[in-house]
N, C-alpha and C positions, 0 to 999 in steps of 0.2 A: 599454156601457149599453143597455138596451131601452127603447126611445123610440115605442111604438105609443101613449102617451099624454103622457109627457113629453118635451117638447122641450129641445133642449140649450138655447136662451138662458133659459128660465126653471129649469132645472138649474143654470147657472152663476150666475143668482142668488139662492141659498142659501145660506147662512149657519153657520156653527159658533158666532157666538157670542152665539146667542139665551139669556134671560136667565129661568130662571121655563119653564113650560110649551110645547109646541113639536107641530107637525106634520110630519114627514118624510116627502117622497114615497119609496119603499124599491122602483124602478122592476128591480133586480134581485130581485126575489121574484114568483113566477108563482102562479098557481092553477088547479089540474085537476078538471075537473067528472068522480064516476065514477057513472055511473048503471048502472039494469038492475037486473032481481029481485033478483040475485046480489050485489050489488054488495057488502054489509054481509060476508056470509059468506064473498067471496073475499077483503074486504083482511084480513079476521081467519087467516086462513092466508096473510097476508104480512107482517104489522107485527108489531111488539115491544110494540103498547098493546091491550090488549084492547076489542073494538069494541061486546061487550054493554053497555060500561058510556058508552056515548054516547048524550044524548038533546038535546033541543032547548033545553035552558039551558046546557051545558059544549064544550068542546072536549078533544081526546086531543092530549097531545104524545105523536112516536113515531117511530120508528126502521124503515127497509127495511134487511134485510141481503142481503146474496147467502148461497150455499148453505152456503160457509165460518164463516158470520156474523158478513162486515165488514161494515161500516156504508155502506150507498152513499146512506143520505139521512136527514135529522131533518126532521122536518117537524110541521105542525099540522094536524088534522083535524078537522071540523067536521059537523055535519048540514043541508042547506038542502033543506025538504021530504023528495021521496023519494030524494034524490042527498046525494051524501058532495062534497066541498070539501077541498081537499089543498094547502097553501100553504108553500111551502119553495124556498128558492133553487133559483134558474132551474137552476144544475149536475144540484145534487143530482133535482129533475124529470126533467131528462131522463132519467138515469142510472137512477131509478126505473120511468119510465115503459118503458122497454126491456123490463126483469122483466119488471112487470107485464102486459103485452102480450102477451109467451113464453109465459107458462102461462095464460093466460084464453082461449083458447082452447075451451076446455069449457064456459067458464061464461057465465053471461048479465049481461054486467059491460063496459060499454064506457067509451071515457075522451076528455074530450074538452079540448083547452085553453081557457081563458077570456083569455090575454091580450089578445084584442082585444077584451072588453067589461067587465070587472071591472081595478081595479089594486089594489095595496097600500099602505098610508103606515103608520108607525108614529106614536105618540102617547108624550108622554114629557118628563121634567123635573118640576119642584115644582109640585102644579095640576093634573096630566094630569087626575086625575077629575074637577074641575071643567070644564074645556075639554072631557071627551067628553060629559056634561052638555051645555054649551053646544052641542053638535052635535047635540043632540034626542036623546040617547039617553039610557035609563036606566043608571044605571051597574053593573056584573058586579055580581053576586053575591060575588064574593072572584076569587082566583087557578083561571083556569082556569075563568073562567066568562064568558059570552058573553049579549052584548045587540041587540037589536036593531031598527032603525030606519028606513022604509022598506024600501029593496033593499039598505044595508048592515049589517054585523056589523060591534060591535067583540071584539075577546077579550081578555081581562085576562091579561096574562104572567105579569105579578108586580104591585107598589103601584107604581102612577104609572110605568108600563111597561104599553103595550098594544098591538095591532094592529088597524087601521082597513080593511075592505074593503067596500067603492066600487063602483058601474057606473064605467066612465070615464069618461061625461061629468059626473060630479058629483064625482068627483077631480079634474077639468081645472077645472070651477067653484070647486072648494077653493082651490085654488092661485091663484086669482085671486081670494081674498078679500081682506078686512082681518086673516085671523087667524094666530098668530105660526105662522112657517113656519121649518123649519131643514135645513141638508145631512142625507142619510140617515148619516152619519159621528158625529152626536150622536146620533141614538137608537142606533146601532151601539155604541157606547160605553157606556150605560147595558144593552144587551144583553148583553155582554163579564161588565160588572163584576156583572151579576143569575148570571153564570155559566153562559150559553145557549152554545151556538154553530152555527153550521152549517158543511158542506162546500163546499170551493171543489173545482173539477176536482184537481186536483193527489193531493188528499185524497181523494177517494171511493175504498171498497173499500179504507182502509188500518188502520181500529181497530173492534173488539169496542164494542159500543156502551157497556160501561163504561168503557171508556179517556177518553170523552166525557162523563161523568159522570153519563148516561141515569139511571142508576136512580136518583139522586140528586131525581132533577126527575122524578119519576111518569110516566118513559117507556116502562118496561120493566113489564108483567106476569110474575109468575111463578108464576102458577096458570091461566093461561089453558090453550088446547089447544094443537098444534103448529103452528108457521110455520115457514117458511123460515131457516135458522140458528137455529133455538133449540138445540140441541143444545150447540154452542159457547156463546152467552151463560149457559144453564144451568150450561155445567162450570166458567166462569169466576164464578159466584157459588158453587154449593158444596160446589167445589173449591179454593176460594180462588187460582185461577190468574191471576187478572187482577195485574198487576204494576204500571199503569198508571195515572195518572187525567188529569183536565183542570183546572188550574190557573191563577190569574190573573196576571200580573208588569205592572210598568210599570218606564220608566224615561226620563229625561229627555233626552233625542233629536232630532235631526229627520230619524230615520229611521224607516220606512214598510214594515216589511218584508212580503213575500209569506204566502201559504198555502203552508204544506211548509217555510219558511227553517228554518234549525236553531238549536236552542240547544244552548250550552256551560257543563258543570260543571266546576270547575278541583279540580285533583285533587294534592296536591304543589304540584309545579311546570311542571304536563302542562294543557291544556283538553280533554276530549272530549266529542264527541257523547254527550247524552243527550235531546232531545227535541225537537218541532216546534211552527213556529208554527200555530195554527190560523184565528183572524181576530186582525187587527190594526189599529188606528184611531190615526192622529196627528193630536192637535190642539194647536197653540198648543207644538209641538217638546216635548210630553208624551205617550207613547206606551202605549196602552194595549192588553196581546196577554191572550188562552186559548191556553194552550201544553201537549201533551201530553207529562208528564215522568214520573217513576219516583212510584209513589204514595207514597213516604216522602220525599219532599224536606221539606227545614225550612228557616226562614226565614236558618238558619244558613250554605247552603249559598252558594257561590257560582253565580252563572250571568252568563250574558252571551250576547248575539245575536253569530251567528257574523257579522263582515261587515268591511267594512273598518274605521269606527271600532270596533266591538265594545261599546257599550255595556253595563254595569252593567244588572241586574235585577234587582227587588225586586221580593219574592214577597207578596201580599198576601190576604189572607183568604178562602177562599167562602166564600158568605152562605148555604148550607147544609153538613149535617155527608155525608158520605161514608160511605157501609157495603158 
């Protein structure tokens, strides 16, 4: 856990079983400042979202591949004045920030981190709009749109799903209000089942960013110019090569399993590998995973987490359609 703003005793008391609306500190989510002339033009030959179409009311979701074009980060992208805003799990950051590094070299494009003066929290549950209101902000415009109040942003992920960015001392002040605060494991959950996901280490550099449902979720351009792997994520749209997608299951548990764990389809009277976990959240011994499995599974199939008890998995709906 990165603790350059939150401390473990007020990390430990957080809660999963806030009730109605909620604030999550999300102390594993970083933010990279990319400034310089350049800045706009060099991430548009590195991402998967096309960057002409960011201005000062929206945010991009978007995808770094390496030159194969696996997926080494999902992240969210912002505008704050003449500097771009990069917010994506601390893994997937570094893993991007490597690239990006390696070939900017030419270009007038520097990167800087902000964890030690901006943090992250999520916002979430029945209310969230109401409660980012309450925090003097007006609220998005719809999905994918961005408000702002002071020196922070909030961004609208989805309905009553959002993300909250903070200096740190006004996230340390948060935390220390009267208002409802929860473990990052509940907005994590509400991430999961909106059908988001991000890479932990284990994962990066392992799926086509379709396999992750990117285009799904206005990650992917495919009229833009060229980036780094577009080549691959093009032939897997239409070529129709992608074989793969990202999927929701739960099952009743009180197991916790990793990034990478495997899932099993039974086959006969055989179980084999067919898919991985990708985030996973246990609350109250109810387990809720994004799992990348065969893009034709049906809710007929069977699965089960590979592990010692082996849980049952039941496969449950995305909340968008798949193309």
């Amino acid at each position: 856990m990165h603790t350059s703003w939150l401390t473990a005793q007020s990390y430990a008391q957080l809660s999963n079983q806030v009730q109605g609306a909620f604030i999550a500190p999300l102390p594993a989510f970083d933010i990279i400042k990319v400034s310089g002339a350049d800045n706009r033009k060099y991430l548009q030959s590195q991402a998967t979202c096309d960057i002409d179409q960011l201005n000062s009311e929206n945010f991009l979701r978007g995808a770094q591949c390496d030159a194969k074009g696996k997926t080494l980060s999902v992240f969210h992208l912002l505008q704050q004045a003449d500097d771009l805003l990069v917010v994506a799990f601390r893994d997937e950051l570094t893993a991007s920030m490597a690239q990006w590094r390696k070939f900017s070299v030419f270009s007038k494009v520097s990167f800087e981190s902000c964890q030690d003066s901006m943090a992250t929290l999520g916002l979430g549950g029945d209310g969230a709009a109401q409660l980012v209101c309450q925090l003097g902000f007006t609220l998005p415009a719809g999905n994918g749109g961005v408000s702002r109040h002071n020196n922070g942003v909030v961004l609208q992920l989805a309905e009553q799903h959002f993300m909250l960015l903070l200096p740190k001392e006004d996230a340390i002040a948060l935390l220390n209000s009267s208002l409802p605060l929860a473990a990052p494991t509940l907005w994590l959950k509400q991430h999961i089942l909106q059908g988001f996901c991000y890479l932990e280490q284990p994962l990066i550099g392992e799926f086509v960013p379709q396999m992750l449902n990117l285009q799904a979720v206005d990650a992917i351009s495919f009229s833009k110019g060229c980036y780094l792997g577009q080549e691959t994520v093009a032939r897997m749209k239409y070529l129709g090569r992608n074989k793969r997608a990202a999927w929701l299951l739960q099952a009743k548990t009180d197991e916790a399993p990793a990034a990478g764990n495997d899932i099993e389809q039974q086959f006969n009277d055989n179980w084999r590998r067919v898919g991985q976990v990708i985030n996973a959240v246990n609350i109250n011994n109810q387990l809720w995973l994004i799992a990348v499995l065969p893009n034709d599974i049906t809710p007929a199939d069977s699965l089960r987490l590979k592990s010692d008890s082996a849980p049952a998995l039941q496969l449950l709906p995305l909340p968008y359609p798949l193309s």
